[in-house]
C-alpha positions in Angstrom: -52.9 10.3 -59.0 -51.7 8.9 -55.5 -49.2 9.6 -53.4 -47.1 6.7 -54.8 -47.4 7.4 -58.3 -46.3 11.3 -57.8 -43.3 9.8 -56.2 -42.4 7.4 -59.0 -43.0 10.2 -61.4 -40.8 13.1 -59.2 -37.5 13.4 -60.8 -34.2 12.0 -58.9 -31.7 15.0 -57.6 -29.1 15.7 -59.1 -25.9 17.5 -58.3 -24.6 19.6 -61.4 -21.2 20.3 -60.0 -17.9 19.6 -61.6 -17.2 16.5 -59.1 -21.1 15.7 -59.1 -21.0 15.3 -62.6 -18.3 13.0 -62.6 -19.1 11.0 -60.1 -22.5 10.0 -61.4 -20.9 9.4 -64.6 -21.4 5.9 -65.9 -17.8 4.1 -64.9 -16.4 3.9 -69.0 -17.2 7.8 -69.4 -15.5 8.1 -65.1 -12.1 6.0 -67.2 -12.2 8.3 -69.8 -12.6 11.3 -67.9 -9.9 10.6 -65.8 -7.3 9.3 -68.9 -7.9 12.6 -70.3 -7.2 14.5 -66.8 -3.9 12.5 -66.7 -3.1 13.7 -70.4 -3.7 16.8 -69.7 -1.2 17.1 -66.7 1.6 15.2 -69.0 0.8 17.9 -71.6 1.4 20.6 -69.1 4.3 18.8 -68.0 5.6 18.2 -71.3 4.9 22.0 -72.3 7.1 23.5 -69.1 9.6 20.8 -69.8 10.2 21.7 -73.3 9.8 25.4 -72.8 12.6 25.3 -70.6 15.0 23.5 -72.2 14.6 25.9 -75.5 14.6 28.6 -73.4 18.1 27.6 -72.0 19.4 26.0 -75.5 18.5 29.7 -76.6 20.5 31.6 -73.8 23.3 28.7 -74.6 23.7 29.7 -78.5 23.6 33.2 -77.5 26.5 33.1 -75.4 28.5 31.0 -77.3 28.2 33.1 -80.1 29.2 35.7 -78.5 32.6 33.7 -77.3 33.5 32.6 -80.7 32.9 35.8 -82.2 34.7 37.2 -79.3 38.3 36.7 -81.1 39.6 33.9 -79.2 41.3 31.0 -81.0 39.8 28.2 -81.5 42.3 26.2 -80.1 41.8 27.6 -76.9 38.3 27.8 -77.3 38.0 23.8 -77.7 39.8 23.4 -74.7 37.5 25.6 -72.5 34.6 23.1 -73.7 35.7 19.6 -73.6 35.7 19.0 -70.3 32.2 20.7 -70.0 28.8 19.3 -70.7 27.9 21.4 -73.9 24.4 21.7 -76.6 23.6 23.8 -79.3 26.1 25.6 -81.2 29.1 24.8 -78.7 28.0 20.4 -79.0 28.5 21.3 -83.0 32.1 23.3 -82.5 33.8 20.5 -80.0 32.4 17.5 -82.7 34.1 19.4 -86.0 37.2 20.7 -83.9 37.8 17.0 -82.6 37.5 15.9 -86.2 39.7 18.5 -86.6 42.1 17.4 -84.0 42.2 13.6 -84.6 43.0 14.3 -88.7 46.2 16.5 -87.8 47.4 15.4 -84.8 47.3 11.6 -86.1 49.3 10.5 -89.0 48.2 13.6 -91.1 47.1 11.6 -93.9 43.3 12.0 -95.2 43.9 15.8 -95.2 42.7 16.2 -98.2 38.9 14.6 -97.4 39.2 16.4 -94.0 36.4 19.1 -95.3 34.0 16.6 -96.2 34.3 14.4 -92.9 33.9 17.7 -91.0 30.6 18.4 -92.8 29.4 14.7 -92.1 30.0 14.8 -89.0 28.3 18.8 -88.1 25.7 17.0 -90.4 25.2 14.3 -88.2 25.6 16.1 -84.9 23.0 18.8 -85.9 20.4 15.9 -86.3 21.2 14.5 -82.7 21.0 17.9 -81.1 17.4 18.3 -83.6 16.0 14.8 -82.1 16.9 16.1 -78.6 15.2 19.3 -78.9 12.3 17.9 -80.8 11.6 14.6 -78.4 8.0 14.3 -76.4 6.7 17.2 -78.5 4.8 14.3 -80.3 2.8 13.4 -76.9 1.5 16.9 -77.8 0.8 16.1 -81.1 -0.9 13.2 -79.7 -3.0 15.0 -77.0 -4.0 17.3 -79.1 -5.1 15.0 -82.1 -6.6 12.1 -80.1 -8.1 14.4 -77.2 -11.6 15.4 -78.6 -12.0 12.0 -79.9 -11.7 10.3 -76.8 -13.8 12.7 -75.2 -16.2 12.4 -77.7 -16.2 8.4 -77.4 -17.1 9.1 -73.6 -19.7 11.5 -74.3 -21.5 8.8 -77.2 -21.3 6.2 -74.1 -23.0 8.2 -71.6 -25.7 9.6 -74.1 -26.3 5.6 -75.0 -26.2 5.2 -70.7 -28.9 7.9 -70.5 -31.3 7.1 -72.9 -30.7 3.5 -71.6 -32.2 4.9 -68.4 -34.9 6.7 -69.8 -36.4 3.9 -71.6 -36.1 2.3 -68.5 -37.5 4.7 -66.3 -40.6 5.8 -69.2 -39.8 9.5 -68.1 -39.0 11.6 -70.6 -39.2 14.8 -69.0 -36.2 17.7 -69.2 -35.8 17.5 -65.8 -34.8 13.4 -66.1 -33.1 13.7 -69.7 -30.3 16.9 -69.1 -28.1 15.5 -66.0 -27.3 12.8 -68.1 -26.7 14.1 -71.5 -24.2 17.0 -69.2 -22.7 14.4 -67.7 -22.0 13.1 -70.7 -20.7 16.2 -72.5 -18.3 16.6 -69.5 -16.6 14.0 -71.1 -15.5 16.3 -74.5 -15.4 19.7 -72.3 -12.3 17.3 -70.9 -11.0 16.4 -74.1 -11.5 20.4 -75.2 -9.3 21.1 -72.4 -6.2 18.2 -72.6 -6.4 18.9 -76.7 -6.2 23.1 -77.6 -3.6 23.8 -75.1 -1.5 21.4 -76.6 -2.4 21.9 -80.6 -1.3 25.4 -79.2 2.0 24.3 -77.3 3.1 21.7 -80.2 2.6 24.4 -82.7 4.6 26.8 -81.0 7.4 24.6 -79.7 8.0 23.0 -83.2 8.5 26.7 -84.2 10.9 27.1 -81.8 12.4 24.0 -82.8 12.8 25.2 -86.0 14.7 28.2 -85.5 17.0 26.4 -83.3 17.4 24.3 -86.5 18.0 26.7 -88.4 20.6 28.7 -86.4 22.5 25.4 -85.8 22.9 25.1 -89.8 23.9 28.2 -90.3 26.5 27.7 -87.9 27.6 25.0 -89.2 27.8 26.4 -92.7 29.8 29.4 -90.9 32.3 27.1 -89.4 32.9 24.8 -92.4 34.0 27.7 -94.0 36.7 28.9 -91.3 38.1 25.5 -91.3 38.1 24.9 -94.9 40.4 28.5 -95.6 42.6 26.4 -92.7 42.7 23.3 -94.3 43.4 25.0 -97.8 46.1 27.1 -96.2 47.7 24.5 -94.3 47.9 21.9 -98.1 49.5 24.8 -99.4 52.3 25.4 -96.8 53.0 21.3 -97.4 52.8 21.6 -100.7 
């Protein structure tokens, strides 16, 4: 064999680091690659995000619990909040005590549906305050479904890319065949590592969701009560 032919044969050097990897990528695995980086960074964005706004909704319902269990009349109670910027449990009290309000405070008429409007509108107000808590935790859902997909749709492309080469090339040793097929499964170690932290994060977020949920409606069912013995007690003194 001659000099030129051992040269032809000698396998190409390649560099199996991280950033080598990626950039001898073919340029549709480099785009993929790079979409799943930048999903990954909005998942961890999204994950903070959302972790502190329960975290804070949380510390909110605690402490208004502990006001309006506190003794204080909810007269001046409602007047501490409505100038204030409010969620949780206190965003449900202000929107039943302002139902409240407008009902006796106008004409007085309609007393007698006064319960049920109150209900509708906690009702409605618990769904708001559920839609706020709940929004961008379906990126996760997203990231986490679509991630190993993507990255398997990258990894397919450079396999085709590399044994493309190889029937070019008429080399089939290990040596020429492995750089490509691990630059191609780069692509899904990506996709691995946008998609379990946020099938992780999404399932323990909606969780936390959930509880929040369900303390809201058991609220609300608390305070429906307490103004329904008022309402009853105030048709009686009229009557």
């Amino acid at each position: 064999m001659n000099p030129a032919d051992v040269a032809q044969s000698a396998p190409l050097a390649h560099d199996m680091s991280l950033f080598g990897l990626f950039w001898q990528a073919h340029i549709v695995v480099k785009l993929v690659m790079v979409g799943l980086l930048g999903a990954s960074v909005w998942c961890w964005a999204t994950i903070v995000n959302k972790s502190m706004l329960l975290s804070r909704t949380k510390r909110e319902m605690n402490a208004f619990e502990e006001m309006f269990w506190s003794g204080r009349s909810l007269e001046e109670l409602y007047r501490s909040l409505l100038d204030r910027p409010t969620s949780g449990l206190a965003t449900l009290f202000v929107a039943a005590m302002r139902e409240w309000k407008r009902s006796f405070e106008g004409s007085g008429r309609g007393v007698q549906s006064l319960s049920a409007r109150i209900d509708k509108v906690l009702d409605v107000t618990i769904q708001r305050e559920v839609e706020r808590l709940d929004s961008g935790l379906l990126i996760l859902a997203s990231i986490g479904s679509a991630g190993p997909y993507i990255g398997l749709f990258g990894t397919v492309w450079g396999i085709m890319n590399s044994f493309t080469s190889i029937a070019a090339s008429k080399n089939t040793s290990l040596a020429v065949v492995a750089p490509g097929i691990a630059e191609a499964l780069f692509a899904t170690a990506i996709g691995l590592f946008a998609a379990i932290p946020a099938v992780l994060a999404y399932n323990k977020l909606q969780a936390e969701v959930g509880k929040a949920q369900s303390r809201l409606e058991a609220f609300a069912d608390e305070f429906s009560a307490v103004l329904s013995r008022q309402i009853d007690e105030r048709i009686a003194l009229a009557a």
